[in-house]
LOPA-689101 format. One record per residue: residue number from 1; residue in one letter; chain; x, y, z of N, C-alpha, C, CB in turn. Coordinates in nm, 2 decimals, decimal comma, padded with zeros to 4 digits. Atoms other than C-alpha are relative to their C-alpha. Glycine has a CB too. Layout:
BEGIN
    k  r  c     n.x     n.y     n.z    ca.x    ca.y    ca.z     c.x     c.y     c.z    cb.x    cb.y    cb.z
  NUM  A  A       X       Y       Z       X       Y       Z       X       Y       Z       X       Y       Z
...
This chain:
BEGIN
    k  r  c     n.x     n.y     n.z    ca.x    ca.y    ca.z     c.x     c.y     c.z    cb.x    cb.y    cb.z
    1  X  A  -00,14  -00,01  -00,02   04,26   07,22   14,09   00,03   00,13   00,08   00,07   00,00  -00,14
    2  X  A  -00,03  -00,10  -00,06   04,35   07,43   14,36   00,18   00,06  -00,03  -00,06  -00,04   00,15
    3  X  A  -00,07  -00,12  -00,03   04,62   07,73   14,32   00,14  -00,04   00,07  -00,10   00,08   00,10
    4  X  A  -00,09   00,00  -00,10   04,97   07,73   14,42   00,04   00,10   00,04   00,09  -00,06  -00,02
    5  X  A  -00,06  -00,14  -00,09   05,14   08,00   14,63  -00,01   00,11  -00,11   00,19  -00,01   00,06
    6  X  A  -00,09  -00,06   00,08   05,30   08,16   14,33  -00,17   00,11  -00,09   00,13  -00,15  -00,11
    7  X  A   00,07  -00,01   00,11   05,00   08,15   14,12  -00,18   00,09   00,05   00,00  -00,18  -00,06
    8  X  A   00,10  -00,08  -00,06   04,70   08,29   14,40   00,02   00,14   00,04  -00,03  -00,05   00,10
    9  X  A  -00,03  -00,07  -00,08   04,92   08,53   14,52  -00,03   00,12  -00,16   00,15  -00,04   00,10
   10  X  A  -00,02  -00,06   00,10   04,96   08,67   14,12  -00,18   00,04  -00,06   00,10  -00,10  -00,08
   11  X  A   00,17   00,02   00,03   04,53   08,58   14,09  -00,05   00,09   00,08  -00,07  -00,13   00,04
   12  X  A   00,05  -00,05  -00,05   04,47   08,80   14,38   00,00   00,15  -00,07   00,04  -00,03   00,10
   13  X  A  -00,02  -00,13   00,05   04,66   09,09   14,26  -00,10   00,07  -00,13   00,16   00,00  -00,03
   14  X  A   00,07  -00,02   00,11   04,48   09,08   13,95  -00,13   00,04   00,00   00,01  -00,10  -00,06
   15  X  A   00,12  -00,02  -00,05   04,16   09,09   14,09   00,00   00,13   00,09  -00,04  -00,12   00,06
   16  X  A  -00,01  -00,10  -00,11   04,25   09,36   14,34   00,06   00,10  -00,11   00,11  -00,03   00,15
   17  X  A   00,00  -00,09   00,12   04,35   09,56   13,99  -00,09   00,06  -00,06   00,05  -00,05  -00,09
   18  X  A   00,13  -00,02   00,07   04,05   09,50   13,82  -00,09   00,12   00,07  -00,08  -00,14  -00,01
   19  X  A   00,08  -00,07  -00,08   03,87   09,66   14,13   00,06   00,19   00,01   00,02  -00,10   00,16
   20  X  A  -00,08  -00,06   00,05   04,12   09,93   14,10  -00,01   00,11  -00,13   00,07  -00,09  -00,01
   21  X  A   00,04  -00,06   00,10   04,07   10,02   13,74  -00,13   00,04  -00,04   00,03  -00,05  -00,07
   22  X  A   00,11   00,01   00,02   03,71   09,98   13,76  -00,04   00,17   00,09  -00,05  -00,16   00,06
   23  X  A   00,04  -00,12  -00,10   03,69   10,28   14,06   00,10   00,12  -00,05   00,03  -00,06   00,19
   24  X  A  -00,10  -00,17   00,09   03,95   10,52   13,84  -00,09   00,00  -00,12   00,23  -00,01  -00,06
   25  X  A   00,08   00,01   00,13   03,68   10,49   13,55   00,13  -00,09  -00,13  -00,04   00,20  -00,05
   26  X  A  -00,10   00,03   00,09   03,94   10,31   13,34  -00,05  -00,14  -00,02   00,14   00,01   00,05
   27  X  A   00,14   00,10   00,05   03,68   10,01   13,28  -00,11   00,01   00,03   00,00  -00,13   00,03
   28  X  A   00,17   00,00  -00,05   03,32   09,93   13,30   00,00  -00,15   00,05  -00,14   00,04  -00,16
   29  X  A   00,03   00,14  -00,07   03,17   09,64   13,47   00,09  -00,12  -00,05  -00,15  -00,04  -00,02
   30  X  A  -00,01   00,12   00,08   03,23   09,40   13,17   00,07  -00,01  -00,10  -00,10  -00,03  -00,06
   31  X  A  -00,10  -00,07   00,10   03,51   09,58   12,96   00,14  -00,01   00,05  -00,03   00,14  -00,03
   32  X  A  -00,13   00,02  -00,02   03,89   09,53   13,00   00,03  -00,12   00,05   00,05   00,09   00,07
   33  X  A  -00,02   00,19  -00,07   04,11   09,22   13,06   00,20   00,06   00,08   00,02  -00,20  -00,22
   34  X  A  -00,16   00,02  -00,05   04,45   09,16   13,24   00,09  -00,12  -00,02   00,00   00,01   00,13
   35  X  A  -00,06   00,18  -00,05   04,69   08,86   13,20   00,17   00,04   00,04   00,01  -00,16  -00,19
   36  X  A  -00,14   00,01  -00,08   05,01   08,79   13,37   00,08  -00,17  -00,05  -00,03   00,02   00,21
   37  X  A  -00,07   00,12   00,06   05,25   08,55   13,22   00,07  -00,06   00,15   00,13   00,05  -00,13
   38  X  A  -00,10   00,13  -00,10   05,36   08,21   13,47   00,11  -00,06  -00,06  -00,09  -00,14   00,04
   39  X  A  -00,04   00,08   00,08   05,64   08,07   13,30  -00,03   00,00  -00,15  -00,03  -00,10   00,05
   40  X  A   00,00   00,04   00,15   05,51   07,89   12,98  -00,19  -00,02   00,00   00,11  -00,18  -00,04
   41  X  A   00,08  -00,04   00,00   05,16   07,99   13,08  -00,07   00,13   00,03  -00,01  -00,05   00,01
   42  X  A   00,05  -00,10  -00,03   04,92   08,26   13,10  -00,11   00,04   00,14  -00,04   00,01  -00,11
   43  X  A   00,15  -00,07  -00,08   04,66   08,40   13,39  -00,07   00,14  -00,05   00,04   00,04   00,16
   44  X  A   00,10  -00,10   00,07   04,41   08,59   13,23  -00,14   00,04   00,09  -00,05  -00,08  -00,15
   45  X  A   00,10   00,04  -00,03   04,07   08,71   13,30  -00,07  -00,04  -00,09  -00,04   00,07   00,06
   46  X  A   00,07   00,06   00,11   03,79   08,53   13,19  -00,09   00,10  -00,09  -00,09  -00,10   00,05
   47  X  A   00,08  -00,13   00,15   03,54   08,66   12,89  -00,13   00,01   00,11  -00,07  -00,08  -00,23
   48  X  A   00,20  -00,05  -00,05   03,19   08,85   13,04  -00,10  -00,06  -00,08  -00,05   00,17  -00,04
   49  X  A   00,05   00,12   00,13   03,06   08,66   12,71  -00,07  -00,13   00,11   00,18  -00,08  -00,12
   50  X  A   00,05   00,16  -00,06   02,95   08,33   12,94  -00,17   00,03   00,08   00,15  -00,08   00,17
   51  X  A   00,12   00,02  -00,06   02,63   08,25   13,10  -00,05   00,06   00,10   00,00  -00,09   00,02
   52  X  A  -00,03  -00,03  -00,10   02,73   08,28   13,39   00,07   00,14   00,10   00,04  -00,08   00,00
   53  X  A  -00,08  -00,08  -00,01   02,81   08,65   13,44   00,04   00,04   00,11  -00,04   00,07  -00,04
   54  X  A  -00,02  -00,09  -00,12   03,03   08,81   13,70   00,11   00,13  -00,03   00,06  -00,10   00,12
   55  X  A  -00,09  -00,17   00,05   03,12   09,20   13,65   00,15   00,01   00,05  -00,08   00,16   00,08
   56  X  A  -00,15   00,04   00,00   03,49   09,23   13,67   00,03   00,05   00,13   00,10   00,06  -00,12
   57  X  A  -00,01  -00,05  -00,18   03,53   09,41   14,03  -00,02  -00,07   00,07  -00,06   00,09   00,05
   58  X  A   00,05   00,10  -00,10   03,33   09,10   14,17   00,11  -00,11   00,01  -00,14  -00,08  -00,04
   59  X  A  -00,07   00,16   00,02   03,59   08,81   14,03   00,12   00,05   00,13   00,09  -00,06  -00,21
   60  X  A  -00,11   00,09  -00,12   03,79   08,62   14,28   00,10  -00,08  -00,09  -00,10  -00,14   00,10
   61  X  A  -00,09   00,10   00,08   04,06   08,42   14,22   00,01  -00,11  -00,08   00,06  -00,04   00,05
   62  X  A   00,04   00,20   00,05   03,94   08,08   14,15  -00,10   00,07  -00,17  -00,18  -00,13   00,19
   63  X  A   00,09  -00,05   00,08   03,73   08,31   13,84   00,08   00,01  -00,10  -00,07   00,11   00,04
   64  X  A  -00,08   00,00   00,10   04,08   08,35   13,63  -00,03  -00,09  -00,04   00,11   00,00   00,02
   65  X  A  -00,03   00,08   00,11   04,16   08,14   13,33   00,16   00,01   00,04  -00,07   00,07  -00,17
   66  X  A  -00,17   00,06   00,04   04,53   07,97   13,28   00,00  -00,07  -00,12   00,06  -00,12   00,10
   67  X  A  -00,04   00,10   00,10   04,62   07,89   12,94   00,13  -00,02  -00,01  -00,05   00,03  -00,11
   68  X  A  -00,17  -00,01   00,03   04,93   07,80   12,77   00,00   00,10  -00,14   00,09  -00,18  -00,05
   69  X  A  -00,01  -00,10   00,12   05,10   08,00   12,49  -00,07   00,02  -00,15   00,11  -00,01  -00,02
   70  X  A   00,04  -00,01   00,13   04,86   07,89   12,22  -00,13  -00,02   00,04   00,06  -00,10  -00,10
   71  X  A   00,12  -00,01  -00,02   04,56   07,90   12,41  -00,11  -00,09   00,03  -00,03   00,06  -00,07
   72  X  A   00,08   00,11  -00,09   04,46   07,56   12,57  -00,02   00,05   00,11   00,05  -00,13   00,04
   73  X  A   00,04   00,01  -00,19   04,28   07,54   12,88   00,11  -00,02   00,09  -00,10  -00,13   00,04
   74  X  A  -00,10   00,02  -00,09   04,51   07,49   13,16  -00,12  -00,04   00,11   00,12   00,15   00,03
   75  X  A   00,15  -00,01  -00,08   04,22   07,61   13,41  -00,08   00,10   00,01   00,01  -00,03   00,12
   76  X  A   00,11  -00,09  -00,02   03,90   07,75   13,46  -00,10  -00,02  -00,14   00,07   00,15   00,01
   77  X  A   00,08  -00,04   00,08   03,66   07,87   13,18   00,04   00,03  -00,13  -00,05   00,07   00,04
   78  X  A  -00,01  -00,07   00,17   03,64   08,07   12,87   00,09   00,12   00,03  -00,16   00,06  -00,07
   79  X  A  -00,06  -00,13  -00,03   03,91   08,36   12,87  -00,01   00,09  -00,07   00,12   00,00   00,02
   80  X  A   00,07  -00,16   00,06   03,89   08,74   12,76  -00,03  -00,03  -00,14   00,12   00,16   00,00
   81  X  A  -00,01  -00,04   00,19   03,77   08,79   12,44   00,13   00,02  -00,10  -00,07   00,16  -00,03
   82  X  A  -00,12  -00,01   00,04   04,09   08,92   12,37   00,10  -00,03   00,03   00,03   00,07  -00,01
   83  X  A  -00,11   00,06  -00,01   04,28   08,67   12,45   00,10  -00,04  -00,12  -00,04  -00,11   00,07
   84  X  A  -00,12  -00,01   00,15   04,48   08,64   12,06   00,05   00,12   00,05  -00,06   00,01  -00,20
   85  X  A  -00,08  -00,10   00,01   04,59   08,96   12,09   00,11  -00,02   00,17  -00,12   00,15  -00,03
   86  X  A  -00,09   00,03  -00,12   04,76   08,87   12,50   00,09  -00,11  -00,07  -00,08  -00,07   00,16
   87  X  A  -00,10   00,16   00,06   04,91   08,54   12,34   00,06   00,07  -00,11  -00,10  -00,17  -00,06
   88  X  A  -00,08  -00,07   00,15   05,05   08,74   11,99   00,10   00,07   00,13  -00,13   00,14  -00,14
   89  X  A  -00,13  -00,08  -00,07   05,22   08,97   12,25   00,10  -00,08   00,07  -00,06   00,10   00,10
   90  X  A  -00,12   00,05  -00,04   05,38   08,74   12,46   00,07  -00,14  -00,02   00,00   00,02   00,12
   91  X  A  -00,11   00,08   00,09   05,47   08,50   12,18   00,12   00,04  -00,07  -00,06  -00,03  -00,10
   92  X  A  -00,09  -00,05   00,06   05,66   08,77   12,02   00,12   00,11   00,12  -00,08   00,08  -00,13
   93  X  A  -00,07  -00,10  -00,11   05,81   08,96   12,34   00,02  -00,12   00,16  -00,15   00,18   00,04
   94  X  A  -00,04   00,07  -00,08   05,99   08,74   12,56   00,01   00,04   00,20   00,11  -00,02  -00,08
   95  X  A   00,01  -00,07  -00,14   06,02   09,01   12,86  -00,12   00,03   00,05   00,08   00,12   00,01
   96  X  A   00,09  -00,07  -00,10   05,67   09,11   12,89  -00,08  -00,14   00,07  -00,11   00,13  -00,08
   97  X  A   00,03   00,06  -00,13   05,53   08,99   13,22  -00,15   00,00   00,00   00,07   00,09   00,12
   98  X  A   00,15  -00,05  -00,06   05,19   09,15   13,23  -00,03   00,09  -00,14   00,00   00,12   00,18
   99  X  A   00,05  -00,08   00,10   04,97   09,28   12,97  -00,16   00,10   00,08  -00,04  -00,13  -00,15
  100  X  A   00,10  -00,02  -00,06   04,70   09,54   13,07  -00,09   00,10  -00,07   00,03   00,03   00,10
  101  X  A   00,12  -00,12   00,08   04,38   09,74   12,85  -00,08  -00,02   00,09  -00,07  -00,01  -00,17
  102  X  A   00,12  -00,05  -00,03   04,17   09,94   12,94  -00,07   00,09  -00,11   00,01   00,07   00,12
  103  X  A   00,09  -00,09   00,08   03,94   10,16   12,78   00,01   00,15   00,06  -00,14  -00,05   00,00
  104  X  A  -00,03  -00,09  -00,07   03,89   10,46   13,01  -00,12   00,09  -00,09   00,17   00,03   00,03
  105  X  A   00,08  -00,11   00,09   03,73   10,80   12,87   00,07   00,07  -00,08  -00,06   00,11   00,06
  106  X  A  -00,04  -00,10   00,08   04,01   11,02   12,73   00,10  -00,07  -00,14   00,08   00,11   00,10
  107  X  A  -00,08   00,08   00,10   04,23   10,74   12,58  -00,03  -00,02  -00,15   00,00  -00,11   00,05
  108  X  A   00,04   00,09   00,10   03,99   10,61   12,30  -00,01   00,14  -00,10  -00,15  -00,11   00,03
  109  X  A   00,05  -00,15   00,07   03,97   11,04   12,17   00,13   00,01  -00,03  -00,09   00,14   00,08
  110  X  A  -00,08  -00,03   00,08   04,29   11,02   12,07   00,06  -00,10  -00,10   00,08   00,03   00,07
  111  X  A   00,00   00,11   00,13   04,42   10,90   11,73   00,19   00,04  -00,01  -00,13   00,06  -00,18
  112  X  A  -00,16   00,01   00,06   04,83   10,91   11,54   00,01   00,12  -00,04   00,04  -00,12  -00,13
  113  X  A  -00,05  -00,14   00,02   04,76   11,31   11,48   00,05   00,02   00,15  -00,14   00,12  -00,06
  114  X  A  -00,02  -00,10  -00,15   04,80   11,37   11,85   00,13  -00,04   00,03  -00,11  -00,04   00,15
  115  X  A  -00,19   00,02  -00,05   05,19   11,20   11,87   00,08   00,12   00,03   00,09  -00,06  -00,13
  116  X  A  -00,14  -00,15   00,01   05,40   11,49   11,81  -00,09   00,09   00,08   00,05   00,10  -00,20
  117  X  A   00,06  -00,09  -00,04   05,14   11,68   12,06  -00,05  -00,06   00,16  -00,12   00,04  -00,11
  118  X  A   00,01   00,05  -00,20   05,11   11,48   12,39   00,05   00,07   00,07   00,08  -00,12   00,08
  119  X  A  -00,06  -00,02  -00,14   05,10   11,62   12,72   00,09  -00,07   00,08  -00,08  -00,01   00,08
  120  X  A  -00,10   00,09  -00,13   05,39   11,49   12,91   00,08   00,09   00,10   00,13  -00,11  -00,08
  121  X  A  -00,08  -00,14  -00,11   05,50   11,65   13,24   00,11  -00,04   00,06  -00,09   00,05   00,15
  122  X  A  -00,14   00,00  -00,01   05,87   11,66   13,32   00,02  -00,15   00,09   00,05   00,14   00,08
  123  X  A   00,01   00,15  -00,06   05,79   11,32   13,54   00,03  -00,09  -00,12  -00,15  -00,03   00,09
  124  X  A   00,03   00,09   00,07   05,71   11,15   13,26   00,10   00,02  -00,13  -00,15   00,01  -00,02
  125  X  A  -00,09  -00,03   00,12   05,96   11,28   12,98   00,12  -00,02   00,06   00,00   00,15  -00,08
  126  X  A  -00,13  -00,04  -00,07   06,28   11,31   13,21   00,01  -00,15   00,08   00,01   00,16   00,12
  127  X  A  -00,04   00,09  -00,08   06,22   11,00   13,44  -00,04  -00,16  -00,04  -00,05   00,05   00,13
  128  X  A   00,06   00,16   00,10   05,98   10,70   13,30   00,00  -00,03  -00,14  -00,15  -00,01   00,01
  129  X  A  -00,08  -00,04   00,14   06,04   10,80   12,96  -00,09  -00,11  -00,11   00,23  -00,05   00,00
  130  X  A   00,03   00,08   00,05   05,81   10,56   12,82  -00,03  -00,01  -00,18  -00,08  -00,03   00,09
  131  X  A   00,01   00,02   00,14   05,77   10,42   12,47  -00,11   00,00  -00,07   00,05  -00,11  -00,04
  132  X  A   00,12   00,03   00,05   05,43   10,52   12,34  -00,04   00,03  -00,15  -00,07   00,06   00,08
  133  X  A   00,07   00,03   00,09   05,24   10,42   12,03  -00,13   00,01  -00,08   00,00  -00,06   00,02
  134  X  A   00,17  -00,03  -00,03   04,92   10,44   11,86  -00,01  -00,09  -00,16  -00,07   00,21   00,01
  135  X  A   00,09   00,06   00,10   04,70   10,22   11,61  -00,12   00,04  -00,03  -00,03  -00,11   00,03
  136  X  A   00,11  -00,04   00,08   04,45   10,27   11,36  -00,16  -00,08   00,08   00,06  -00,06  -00,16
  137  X  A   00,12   00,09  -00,01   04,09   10,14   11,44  -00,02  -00,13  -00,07  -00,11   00,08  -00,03
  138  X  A   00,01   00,11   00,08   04,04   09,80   11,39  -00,08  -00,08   00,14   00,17  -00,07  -00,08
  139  X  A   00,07   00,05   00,00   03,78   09,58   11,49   00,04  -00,10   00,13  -00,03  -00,04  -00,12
  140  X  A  -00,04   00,07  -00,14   03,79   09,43   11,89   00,01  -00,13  -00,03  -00,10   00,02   00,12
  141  X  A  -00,05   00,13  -00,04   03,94   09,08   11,93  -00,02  -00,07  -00,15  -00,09  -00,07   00,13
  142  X  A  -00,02   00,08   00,21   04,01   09,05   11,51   00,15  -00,05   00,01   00,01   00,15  -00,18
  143  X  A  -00,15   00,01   00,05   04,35   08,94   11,40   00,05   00,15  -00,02   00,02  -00,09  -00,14
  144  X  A  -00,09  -00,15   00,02   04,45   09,28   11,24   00,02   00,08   00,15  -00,10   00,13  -00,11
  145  X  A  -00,07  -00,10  -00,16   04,43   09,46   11,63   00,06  -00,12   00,04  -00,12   00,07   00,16
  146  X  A  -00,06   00,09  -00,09   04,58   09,15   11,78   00,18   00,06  -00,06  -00,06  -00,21  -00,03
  147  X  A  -00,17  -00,11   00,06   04,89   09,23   11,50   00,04   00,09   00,02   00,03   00,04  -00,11
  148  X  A  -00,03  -00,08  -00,01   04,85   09,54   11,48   00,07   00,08   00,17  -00,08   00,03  -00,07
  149  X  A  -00,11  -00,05  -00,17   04,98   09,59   11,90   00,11  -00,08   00,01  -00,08  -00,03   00,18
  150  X  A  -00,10   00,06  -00,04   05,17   09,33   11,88   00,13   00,00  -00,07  -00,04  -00,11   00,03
  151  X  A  -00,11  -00,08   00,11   05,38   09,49   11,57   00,06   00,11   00,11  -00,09   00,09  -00,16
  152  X  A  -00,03  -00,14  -00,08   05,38   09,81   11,83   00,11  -00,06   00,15  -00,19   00,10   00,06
  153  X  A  -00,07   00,04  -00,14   05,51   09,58   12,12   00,12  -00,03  -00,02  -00,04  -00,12   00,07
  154  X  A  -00,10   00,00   00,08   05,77   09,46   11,85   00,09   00,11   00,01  -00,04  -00,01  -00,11
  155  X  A  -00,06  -00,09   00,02   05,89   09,79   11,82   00,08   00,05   00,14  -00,10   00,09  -00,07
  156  X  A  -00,07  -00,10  -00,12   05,96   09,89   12,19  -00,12   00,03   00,08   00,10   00,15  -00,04
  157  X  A   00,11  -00,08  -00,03   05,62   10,04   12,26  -00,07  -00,07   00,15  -00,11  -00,01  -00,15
  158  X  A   00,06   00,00  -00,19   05,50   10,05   12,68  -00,17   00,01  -00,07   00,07   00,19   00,15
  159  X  A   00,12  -00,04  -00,04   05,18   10,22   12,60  -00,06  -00,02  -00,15   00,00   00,15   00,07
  160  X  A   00,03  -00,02   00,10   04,97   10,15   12,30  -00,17   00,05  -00,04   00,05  -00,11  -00,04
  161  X  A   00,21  -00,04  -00,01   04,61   10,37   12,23   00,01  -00,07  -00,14  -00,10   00,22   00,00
  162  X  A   00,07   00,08   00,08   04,42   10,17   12,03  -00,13   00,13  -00,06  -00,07  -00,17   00,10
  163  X  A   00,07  -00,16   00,09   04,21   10,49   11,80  -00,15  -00,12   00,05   00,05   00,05  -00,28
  164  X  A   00,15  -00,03  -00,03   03,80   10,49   11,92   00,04  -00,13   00,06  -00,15   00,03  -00,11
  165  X  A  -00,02   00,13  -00,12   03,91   10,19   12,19   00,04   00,00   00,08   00,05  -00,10  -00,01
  166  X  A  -00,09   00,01  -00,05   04,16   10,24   12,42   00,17   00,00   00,02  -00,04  -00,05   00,00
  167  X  A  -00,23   00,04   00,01   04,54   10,11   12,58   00,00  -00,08   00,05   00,14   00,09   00,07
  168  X  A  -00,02   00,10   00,00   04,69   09,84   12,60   00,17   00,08   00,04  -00,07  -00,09  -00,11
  169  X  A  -00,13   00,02  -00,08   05,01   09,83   12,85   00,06  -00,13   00,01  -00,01   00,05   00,13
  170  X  A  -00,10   00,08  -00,01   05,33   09,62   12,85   00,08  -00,01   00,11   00,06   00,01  -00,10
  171  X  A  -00,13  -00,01  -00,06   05,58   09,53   13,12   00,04  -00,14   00,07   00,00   00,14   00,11
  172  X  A  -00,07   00,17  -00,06   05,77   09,27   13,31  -00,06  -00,02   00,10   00,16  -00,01   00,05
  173  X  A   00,10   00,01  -00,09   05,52   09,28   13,56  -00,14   00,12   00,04   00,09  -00,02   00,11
  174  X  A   00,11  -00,09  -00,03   05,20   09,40   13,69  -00,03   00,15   00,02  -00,04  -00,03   00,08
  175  X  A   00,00  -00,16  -00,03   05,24   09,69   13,88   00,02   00,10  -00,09   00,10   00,02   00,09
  176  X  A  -00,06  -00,08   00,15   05,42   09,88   13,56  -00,10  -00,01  -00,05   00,13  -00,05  -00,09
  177  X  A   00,05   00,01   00,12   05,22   09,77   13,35  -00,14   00,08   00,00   00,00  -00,15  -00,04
  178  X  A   00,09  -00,06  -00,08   04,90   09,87   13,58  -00,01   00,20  -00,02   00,06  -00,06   00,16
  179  X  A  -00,06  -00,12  -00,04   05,11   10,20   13,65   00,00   00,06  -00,15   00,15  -00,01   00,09
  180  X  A   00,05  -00,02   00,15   05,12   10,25   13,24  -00,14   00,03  -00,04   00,02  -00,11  -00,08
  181  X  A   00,13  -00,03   00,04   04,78   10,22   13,20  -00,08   00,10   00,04  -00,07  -00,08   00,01
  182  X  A   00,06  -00,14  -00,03   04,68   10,49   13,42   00,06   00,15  -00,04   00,00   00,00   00,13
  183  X  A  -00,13  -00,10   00,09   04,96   10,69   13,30  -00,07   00,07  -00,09   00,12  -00,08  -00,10
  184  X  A   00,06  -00,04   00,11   04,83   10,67   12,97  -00,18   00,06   00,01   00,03  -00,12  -00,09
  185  X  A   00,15  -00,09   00,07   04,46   10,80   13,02   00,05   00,11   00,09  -00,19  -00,08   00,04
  186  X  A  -00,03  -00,11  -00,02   04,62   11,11   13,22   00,06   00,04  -00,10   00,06   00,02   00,10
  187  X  A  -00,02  -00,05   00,12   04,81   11,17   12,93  -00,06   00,02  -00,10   00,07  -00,02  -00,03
  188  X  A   00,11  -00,04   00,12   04,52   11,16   12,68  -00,11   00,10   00,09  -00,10  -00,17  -00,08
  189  X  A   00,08  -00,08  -00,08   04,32   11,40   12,98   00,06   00,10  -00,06  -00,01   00,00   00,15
  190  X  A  -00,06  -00,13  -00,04   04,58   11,64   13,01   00,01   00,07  -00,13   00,14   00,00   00,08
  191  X  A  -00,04  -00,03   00,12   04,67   11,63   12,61  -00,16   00,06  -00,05   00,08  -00,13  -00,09
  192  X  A   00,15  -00,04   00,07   04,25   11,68   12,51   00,02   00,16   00,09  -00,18  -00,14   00,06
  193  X  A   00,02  -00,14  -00,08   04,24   11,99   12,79   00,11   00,08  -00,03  -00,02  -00,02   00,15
  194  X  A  -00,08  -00,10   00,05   04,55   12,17   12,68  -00,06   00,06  -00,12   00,13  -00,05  -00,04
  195  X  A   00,07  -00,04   00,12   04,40   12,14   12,32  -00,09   00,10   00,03  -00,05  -00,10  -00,07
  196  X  A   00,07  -00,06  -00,03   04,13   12,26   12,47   00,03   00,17   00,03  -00,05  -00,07   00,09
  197  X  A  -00,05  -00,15  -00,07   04,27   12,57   12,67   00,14   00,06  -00,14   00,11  -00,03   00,22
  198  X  A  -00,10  -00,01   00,14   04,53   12,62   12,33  -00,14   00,09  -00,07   00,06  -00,18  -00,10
  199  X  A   00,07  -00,02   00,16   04,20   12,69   12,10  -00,07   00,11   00,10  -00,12  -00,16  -00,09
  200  X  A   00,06  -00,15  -00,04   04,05   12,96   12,41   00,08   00,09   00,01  -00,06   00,01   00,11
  201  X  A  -00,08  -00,08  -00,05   04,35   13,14   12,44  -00,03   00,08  -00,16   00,15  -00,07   00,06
């Protein structure tokens, strides 16, 4: 089943993301996913899990998954691992467009002590202002993290670190949601190295 306009043009971007996150350290080969809501389905990527591996910087378009909102096939393969937790989110959040985790390095070192202690630089408090969150450790692609972000998405929450895992970004489309995710691992850099320069002073 080949691709319509709407739907290669959204397959590319996605893939030209991955490549993207992969070269800012903000995934590894075989780690993070992306989906973008069509309508009354999803474009995801697929799981690294298959036989047939291809590291996430290599996939092409035709390599997505399309399901619908409860997680049939539409097309393609097997999708992310963490595909419950993309479908919980945009079962219960009608505006978001694009869901996007990563992992990264500084993100997964911060936990729910560091709230009241984020770095945020007058860009980011005065103009994007975004709504961020944070969850307890819980067990990749379980129910309890699928809930537990999609309780936080409930709430309002753009940016959500996931404690020794990651973030997971919300928005009405890619780019934002993209633009979040990097966001958020400069703000768990800048917030670890203040701490840092705080405890030599």
């Amino acid at each position: 089943m080949e691709y319509d306009e709407v739907r290669y043009t959204l397959a590319r971007q996605i893939c030209e993301a991955l490549k993207f996150m992969y070269l800012k350290g903000l995934i590894t080969p075989l780690t993070g996913n992306i989906s973008v809501r069509i309508e009354d389905t999803i474009l995801t990527t697929p799981s690294s899990f298959v036989p047939r591996v291809r590291l996430k910087y290599e996939l092409n378009p035709e390599d997505l998954v399309e399901v619908d909102l409860f997680g049939n096939i539409v097309r393609g393969g097997r999708p992310t691992t963490e595909i419950m937790m993309h479908l919980e989110i945009y079962r219960s959040c009608e505006k978001c467009g694009a869901i996007v985790h990563i992992h990264g390095v500084y993100a997964p070192l911060l936990t729910s002590k560091d709230r009241d202690r984020l770095f945020l630089d007058t860009e980011i408090k005065h103009i994007l202002k975004p709504k961020i969150c944070f969850v307890d450790e819980y067990v990749p692609r379980s129910e309890e993290l699928a809930k537990a972000v999609t309780d936080s998405v409930k709430n309002g929450c753009e940016i959500i670190y996931l404690q020794g895992h990651g973030v997971v970004t919300v928005s009405e489309n890619l780019g934002i949601a993209l633009e979040l995710a990097e966001l958020a691992e400069v703000i768990a850099a800048r917030t670890i190295v203040k701490r840092l320069l705080d405890i030599a002073r």
